[in-house]
N, C-alpha and C positions, 0 to 999 in steps of 0.2 A: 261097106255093107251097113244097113238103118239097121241102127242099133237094140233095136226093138225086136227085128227078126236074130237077131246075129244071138241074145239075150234067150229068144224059147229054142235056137238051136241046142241053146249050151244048157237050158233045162231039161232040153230031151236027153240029153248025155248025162244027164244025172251031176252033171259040175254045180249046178248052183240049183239050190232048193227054193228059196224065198229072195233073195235076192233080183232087183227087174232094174234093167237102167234104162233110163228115161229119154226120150228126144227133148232137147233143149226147147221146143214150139212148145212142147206139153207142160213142161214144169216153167216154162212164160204164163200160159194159161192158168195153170194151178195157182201161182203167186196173189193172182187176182182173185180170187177168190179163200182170205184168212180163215173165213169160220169154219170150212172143209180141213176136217182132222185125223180123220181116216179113209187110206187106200185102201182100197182090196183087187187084187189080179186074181181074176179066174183065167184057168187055161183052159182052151179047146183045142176040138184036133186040128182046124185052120189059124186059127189067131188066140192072142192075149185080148181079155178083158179088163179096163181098168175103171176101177165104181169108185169116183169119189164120193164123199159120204159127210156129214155132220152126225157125231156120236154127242148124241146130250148128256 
């Protein structure tokens, strides 16, 4: 199962509140880009949203 779905099933369950584990392609992607220092996951009722961000 992608880890990603496997992760908002187990939020829908109330198992993990903040916790999101990542697909190793995305946190490849993330590494390239140092100056991005905060994530934010929003969830919906079909998918996770993930906003990287540069906080000044």
């Amino acid at each position: 199962m992608e880890p990603l779905r496997y992760t908002k099933k187990l939020i829908k369950l109330g198992k993990i509140s903040k916790a999101v584990v990542l697909p190793i392609n995305f946190l490849k992607k993330y590494s390239e880009y140092p100056h991005i220092n905060k994530v934010i996951v929003e969830e919906y009722s079909d998918k996770l949203v993930i906003k990287l961000m540069e906080e000044k």
